[in-house]
N, C-alpha and C positions, 0 to 999 in steps of 0.2 A: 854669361848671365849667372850671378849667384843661385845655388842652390835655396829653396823656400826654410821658413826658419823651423817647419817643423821636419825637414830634412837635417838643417842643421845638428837640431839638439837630438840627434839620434845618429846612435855609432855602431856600426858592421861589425857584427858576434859572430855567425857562422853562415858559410855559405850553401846553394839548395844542395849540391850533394853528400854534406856533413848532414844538412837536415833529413835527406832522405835516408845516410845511413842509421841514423839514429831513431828513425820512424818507423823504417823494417826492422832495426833489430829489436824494438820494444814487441813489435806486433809480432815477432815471432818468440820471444820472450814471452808472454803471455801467452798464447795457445799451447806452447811449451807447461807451463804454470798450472794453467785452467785442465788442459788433458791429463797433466798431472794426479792432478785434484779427484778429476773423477776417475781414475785408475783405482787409486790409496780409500778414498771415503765413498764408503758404502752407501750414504745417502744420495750422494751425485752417480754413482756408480752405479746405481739404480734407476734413479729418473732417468738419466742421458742412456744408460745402455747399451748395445752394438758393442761391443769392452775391444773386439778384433780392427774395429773402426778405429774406434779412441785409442788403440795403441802404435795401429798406421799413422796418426796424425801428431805424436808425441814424438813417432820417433824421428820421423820426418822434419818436423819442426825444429827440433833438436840437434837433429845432423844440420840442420841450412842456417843456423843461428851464427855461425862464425862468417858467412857468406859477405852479409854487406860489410865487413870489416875490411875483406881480402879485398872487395870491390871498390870500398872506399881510399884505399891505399893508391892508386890513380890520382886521386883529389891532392894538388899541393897543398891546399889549405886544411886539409884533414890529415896529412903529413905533419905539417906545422904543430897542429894542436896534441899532435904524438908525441911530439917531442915535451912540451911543453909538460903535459902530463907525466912525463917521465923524468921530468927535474924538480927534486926538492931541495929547495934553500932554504939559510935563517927564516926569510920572512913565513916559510908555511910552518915550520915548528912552532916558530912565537906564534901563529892563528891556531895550530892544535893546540898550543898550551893556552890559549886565552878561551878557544873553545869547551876542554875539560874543564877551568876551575871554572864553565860559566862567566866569567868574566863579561863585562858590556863595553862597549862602546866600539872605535871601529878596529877590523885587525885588517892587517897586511895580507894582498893575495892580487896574484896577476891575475891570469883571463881564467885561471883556474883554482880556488881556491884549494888550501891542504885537506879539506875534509873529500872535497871531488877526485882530487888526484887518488886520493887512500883507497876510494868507493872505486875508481876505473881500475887500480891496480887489481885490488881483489876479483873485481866481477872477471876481468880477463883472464887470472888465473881459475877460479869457480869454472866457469863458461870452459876450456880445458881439461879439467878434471871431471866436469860433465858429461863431457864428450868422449873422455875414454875408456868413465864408468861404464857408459853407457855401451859403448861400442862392444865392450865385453859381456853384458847382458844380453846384445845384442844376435852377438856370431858366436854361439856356445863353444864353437871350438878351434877359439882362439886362444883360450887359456884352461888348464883345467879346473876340477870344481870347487878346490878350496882359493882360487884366484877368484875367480866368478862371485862367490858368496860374499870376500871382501869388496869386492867392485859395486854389490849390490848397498852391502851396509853404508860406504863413502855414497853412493849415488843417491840413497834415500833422505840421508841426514843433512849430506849436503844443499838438495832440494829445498829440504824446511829450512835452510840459511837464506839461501836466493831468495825464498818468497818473501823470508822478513826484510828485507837489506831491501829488494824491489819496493817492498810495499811502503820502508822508510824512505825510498828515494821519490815515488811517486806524493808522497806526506809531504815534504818539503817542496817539490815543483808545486805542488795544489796551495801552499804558503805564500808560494812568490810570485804573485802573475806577471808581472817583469820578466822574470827569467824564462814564464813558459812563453812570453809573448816574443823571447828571441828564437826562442826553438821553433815558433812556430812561423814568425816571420823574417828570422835571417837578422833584426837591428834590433838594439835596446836603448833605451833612455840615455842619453850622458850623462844626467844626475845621479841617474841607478849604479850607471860603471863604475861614477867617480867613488861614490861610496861603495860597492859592494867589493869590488875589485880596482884599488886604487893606484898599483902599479902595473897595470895592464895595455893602458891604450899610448901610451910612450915607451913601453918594454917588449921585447920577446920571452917576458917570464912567465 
């Protein structure tokens, strides 16, 4: 028996344990951010309080934040989309260069476009560099003290990158309910795929 036609006009984006990786590491991203927050600014650092709590919870957060990666790695189809990320061709240059000059109308992009592939490349490395700032910070006598003071400057600055680049990625998901409604239920529109990412659902690009 055929599938119902509002099955039909709807195509399988990611599966629940892509979804789930991508669910925990936002939400440990953010308590990461947030405890951040009230460490650095004196105003939240005030109302919230406990600072020996708040730095339990930063750091902890921050160590498990690579977790659902390693866990999602299990997943073939979070394999898949590893790779996928990992390959840049013509067609994502011509979407970064249509995306710089501003340019309209439609650009070329597989299941992942050039601006997302840029955005996972960084955060993975960011998310690494965080982690060993941090770890330095962490266990004081892992390095001595002029290591440490640079670990801190990279970890601080680095932080106000993350929260902007987060805050620019969560700005666009809040732009396209499409896209949050694949994240959040696994399928997205065919019309949306065929325009947003138009060499996607007949390619492995």
């Amino acid at each position: 028996m055929p599938p119902p036609p509002e099955r039909r006009s709807r195509v399988r984006r990611f599966s629940t344990g892509q979804r789930r990786v991508h669910r925990t590491t936002a939400w440990l991203a953010l308590v990461c951010v947030a405890s951040a927050a009230c460490l650095y600014l004196p105003p939240l650092a005030e109302l919230v309080g406990r600072r020996r709590l708040v730095v339990l919870v930063h750091e902890w957060s921050g160590l498990l934040t690579p977790l659902p990666f390693l866990l999602g790695l299990a997943s073939r189809a979070f394999r898949a989309d590893l790779r996928r990320l990992n390959r840049f061709g013509p067609h994502d240059r011509q979407w970064l260069r249509s995306a710089l000059r501003r340019e309209r109308g439609p650009r070329p992009a597989g299941k992942f476009n050039a601006g997302q592939k840029v955005y996972a490349g960084w955060l993975a490395g960011a998310v690494l560099v965080m982690l060993g700032t941090g770890l330095l910070m962490w266990f004081t006598d892992l390095a001595p003290l002029v290591w440490r003071t640079g670990a801190t400057f990279v970890h601080d600055w680095l932080a106000l990158a993350v929260a902007v680049v987060l805050a620019g990625h969560i700005g666009k998901a809040l732009a396209d309910p499409e896209a949050r409604r694949g994240m959040r239920t696994g399928s997205v529109e065919r019309e949306w795929a065929a325009r947003e990412h138009p060499l996607w659902e007949h390619s492995d690009r």
